[in-house]
VEXPAKOL-655171 format. One record per residue (C-alpha): x, y, z. Coordinates in Angstrom, 1 decimal. Example, Ala and Ser with C-alpha at 12.3 -4.5 7.8 and 13.67 -1.06 7.14 Angstrom:
<site><c1>12.3</c1><c2>-4.5</c2><c3>7.8</c3></site>
<site><c1>13.7</c1><c2>-1.1</c2><c3>7.1</c3></site>
This chain:
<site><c1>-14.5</c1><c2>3.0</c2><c3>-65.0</c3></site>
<site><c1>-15.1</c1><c2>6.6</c2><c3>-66.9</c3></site>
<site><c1>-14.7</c1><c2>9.5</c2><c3>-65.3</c3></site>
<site><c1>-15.2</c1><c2>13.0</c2><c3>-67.4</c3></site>
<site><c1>-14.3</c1><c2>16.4</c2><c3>-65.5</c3></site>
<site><c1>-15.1</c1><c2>19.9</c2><c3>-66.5</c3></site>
<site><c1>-13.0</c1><c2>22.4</c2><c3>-65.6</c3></site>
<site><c1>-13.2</c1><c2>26.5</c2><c3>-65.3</c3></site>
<site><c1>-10.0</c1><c2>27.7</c2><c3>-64.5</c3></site>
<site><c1>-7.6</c1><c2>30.9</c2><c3>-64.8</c3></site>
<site><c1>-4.3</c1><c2>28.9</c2><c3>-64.4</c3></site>
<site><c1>-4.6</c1><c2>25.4</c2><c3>-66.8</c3></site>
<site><c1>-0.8</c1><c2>24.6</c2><c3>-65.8</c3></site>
<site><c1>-1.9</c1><c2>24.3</c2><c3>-62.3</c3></site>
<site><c1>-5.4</c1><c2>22.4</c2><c3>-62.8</c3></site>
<site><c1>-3.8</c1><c2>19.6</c2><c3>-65.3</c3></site>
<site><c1>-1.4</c1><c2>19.1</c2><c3>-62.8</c3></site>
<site><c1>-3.5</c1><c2>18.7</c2><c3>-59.5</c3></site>
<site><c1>-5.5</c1><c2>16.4</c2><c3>-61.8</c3></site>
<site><c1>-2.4</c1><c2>14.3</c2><c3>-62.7</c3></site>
<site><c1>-1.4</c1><c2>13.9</c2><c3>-59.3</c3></site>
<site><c1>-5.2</c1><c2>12.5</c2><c3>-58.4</c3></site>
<site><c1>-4.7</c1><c2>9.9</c2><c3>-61.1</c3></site>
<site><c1>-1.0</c1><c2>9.1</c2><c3>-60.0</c3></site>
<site><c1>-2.1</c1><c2>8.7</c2><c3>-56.3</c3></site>
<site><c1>-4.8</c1><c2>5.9</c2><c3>-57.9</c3></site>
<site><c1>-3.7</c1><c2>2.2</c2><c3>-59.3</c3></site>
<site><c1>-4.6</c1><c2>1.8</c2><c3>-62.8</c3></site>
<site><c1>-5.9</c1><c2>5.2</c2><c3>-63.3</c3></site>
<site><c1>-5.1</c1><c2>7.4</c2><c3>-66.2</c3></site>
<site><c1>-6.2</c1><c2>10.6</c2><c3>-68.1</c3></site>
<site><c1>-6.8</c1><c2>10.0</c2><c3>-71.8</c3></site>
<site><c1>-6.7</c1><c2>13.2</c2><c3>-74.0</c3></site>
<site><c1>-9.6</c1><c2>15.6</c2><c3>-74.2</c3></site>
<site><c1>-12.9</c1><c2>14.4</c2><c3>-76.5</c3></site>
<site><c1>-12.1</c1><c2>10.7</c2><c3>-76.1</c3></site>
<site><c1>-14.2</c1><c2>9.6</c2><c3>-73.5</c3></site>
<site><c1>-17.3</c1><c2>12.1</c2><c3>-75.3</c3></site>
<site><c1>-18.7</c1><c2>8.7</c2><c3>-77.4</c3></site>
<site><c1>-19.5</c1><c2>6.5</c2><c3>-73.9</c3></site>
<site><c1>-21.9</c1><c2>9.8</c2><c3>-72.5</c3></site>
<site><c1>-24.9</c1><c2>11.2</c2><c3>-73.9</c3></site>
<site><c1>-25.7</c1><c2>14.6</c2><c3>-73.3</c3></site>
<site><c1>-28.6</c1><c2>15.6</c2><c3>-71.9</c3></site>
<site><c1>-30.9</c1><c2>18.0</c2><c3>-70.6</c3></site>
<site><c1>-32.4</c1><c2>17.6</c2><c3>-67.4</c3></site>
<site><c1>-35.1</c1><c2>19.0</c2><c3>-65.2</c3></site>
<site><c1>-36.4</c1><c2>18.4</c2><c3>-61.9</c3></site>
<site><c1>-39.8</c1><c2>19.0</c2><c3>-60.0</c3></site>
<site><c1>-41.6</c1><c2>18.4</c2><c3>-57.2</c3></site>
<site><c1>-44.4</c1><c2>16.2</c2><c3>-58.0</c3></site>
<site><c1>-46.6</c1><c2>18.0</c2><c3>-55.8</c3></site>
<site><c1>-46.2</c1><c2>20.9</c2><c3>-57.8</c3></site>
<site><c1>-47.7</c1><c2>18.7</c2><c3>-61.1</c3></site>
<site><c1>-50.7</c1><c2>17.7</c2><c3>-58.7</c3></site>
<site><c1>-51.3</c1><c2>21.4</c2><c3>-57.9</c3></site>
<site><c1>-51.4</c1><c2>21.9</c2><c3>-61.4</c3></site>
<site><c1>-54.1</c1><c2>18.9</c2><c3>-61.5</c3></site>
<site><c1>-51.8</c1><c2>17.3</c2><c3>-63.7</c3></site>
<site><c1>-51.4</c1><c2>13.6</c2><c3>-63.7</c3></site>
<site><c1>-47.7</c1><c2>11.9</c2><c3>-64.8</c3></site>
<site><c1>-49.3</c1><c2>11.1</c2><c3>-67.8</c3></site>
<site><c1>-50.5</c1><c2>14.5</c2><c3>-68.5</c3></site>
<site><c1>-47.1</c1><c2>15.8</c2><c3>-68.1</c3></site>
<site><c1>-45.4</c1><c2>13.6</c2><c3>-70.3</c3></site>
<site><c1>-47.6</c1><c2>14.7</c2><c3>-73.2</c3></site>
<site><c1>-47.6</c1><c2>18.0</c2><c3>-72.7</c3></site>
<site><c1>-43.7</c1><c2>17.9</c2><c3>-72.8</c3></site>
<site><c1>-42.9</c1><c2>15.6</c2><c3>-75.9</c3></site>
<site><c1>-43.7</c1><c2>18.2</c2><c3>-78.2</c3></site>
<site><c1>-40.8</c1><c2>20.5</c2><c3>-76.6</c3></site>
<site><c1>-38.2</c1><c2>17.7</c2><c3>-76.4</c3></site>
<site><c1>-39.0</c1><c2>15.3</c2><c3>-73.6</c3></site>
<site><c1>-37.4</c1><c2>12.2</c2><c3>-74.2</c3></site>
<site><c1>-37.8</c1><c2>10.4</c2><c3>-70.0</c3></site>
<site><c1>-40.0</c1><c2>10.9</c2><c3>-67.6</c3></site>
<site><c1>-39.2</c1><c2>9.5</c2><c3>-64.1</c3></site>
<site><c1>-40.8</c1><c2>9.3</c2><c3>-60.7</c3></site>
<site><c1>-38.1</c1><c2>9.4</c2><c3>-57.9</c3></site>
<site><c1>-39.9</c1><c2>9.7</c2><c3>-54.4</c3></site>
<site><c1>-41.2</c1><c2>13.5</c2><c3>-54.1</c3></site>
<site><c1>-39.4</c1><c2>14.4</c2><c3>-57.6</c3></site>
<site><c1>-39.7</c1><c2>14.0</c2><c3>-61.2</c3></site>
<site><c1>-37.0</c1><c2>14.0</c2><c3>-63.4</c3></site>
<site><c1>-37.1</c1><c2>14.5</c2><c3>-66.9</c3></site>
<site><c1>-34.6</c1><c2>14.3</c2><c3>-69.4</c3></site>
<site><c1>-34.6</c1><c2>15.3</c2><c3>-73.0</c3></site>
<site><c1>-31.9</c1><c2>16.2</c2><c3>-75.8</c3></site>
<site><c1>-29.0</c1><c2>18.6</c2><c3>-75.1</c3></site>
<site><c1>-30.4</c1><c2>20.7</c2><c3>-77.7</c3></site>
<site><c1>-33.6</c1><c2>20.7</c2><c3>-76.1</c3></site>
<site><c1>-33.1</c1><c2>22.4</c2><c3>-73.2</c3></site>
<site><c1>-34.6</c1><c2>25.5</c2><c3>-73.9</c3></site>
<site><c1>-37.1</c1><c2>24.3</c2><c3>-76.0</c3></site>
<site><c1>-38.0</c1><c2>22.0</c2><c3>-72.6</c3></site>
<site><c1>-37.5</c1><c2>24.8</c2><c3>-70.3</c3></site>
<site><c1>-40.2</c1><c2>27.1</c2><c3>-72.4</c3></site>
<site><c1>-42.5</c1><c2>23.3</c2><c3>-71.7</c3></site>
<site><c1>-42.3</c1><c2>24.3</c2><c3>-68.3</c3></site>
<site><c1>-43.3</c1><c2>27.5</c2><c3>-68.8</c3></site>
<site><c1>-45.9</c1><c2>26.9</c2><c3>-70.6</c3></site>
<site><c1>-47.3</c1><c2>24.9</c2><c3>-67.9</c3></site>
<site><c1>-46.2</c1><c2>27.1</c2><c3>-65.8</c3></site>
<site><c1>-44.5</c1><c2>24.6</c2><c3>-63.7</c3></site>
<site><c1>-41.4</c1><c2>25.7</c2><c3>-60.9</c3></site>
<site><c1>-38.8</c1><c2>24.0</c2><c3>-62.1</c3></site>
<site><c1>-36.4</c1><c2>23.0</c2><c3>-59.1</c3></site>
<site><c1>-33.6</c1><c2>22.0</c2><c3>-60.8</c3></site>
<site><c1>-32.3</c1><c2>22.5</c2><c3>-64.4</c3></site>
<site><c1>-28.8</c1><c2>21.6</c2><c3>-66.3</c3></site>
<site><c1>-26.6</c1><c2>19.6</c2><c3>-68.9</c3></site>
<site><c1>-25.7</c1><c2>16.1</c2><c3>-68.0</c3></site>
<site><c1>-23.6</c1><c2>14.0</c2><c3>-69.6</c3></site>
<site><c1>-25.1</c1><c2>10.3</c2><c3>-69.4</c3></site>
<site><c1>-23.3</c1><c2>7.2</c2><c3>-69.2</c3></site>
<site><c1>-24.4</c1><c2>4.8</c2><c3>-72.7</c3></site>
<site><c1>-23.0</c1><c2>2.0</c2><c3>-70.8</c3></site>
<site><c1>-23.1</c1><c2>2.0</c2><c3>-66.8</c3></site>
<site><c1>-20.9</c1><c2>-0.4</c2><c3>-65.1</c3></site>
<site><c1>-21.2</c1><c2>-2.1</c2><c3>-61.7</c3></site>
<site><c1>-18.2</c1><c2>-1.7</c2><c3>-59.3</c3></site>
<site><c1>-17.3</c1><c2>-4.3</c2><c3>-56.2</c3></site>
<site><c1>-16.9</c1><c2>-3.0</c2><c3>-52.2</c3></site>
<site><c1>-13.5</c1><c2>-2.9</c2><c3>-53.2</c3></site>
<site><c1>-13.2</c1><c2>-1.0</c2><c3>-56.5</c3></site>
<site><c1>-15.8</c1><c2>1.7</c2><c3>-55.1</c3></site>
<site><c1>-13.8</c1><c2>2.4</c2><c3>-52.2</c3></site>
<site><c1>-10.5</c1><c2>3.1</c2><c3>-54.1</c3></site>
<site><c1>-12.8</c1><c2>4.9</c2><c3>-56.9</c3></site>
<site><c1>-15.0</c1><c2>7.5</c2><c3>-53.8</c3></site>
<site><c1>-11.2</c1><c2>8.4</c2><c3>-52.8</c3></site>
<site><c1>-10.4</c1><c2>9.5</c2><c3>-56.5</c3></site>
<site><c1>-13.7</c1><c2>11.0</c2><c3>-56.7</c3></site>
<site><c1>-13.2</c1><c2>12.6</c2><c3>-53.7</c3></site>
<site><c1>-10.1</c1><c2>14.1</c2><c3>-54.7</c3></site>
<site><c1>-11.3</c1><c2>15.5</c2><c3>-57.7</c3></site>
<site><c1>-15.0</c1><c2>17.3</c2><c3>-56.3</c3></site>
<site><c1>-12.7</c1><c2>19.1</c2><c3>-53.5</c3></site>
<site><c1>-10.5</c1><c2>20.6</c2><c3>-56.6</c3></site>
<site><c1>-12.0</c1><c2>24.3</c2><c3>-56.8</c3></site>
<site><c1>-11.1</c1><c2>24.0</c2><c3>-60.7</c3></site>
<site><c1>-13.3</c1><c2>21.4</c2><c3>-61.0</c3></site>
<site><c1>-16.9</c1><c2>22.3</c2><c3>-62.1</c3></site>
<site><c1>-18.9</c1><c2>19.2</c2><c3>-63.1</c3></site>
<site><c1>-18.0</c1><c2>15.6</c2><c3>-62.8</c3></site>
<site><c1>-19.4</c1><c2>12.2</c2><c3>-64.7</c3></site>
<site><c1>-18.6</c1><c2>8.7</c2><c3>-64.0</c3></site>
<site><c1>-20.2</c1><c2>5.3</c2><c3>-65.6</c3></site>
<site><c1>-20.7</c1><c2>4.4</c2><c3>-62.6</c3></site>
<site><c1>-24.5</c1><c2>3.0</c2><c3>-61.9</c3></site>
C-alpha cells in the first residue's frame, strides 16, 4: 500500500519525527524519500456539484460534459446527489472559469493526487492500515493525505 502525506509545518524536525514513529508503530511500514511515490499518483483537478444545481441550470449530464471539455474536463461522474468531475492539474483554473461560465456553484474544488494503480486490501490489512491512517489525519502537520487504496 501507498500512502503520500503533505505537510505544512513551522518545525520539520518535529513533523518527520511524529511521522517516523507512525511508521515504526506499523509492521512492514516504511517512509521512502520525498518524490518517489509521485509516478503511482496522477494529479488532478477536482470539482464537485450538486446535481440539482445542473437541473436548475436545465442542463442535462450530457450538457455539462460538453460544455466543460473545452476547459479541461477529462471525468464526469454521477455519485448520488453529486457530480464529480476531474480534469488535469493544470486545468484547474481553466475548469474553474467552466464553471463560471455556466455559472454553476461549485461545492467543492481542489488538487488530488490519484492512485494509477488502486489495490484491494483484506479485513485484516485494512484494519492495521485505518490505525496508521488514523495516526497520520490526527497529526496537525499533516495537511492532505493519499493512499492506493480503492
Amino acid at each position: 500500500m501507498l500512502i503520500i502525506m503533505e505537510c505544512m509545518t513551522d518545525n520539520p524536525t518535529r513533523t518527520i519525527a511524529n511521522l517516523k514513529s507512525y511508521f515504526n508503530k506499523t509492521q512492514g511500514a516504511s517512509i521512502v524519500p520525498n518524490g518517489s511515490l509521485e509516478f503511482m499518483f496522477n494529479r488532478k483537478s477536482v470539482f464537485e456539484c450538486l446535481k440539482s444545481e445542473v437541473e436548475n441550470l436545465k442542463l442535462s449530464l450530457e450538457d455539462l460534459e460538453f460544455a466543460l471539455i473545452d476547459y479541461g474536463l477529462e471525468e464526469l461522474e454521477e455519485v448520488e446527489d453529486k457530480i464529480i468531475i476531474r480534469g488535469d492539474y493544470n486545468s484547474f483554473k481553466l475548469l474553474n472559469e467552466g464553471f463560471e461560465s455556466l455559472r454553476l456553484p461549485i461545492l467543492k474544488a481542489g488538487l488530488q493526487r490519484i492512485a494509477t494503480t488502486p489495490i484491494e486490501l483484506n479485513d485484516e490489512q485494512m484494519e492495521l492500515t485505518e490505525k496508521l491512517l488514523d495516526r497520520i489525519e490526527d497529526d496537525d502537520d499533516v495537511v492532505a493525505l493519499y493512499t492506493n487504496i480503492e
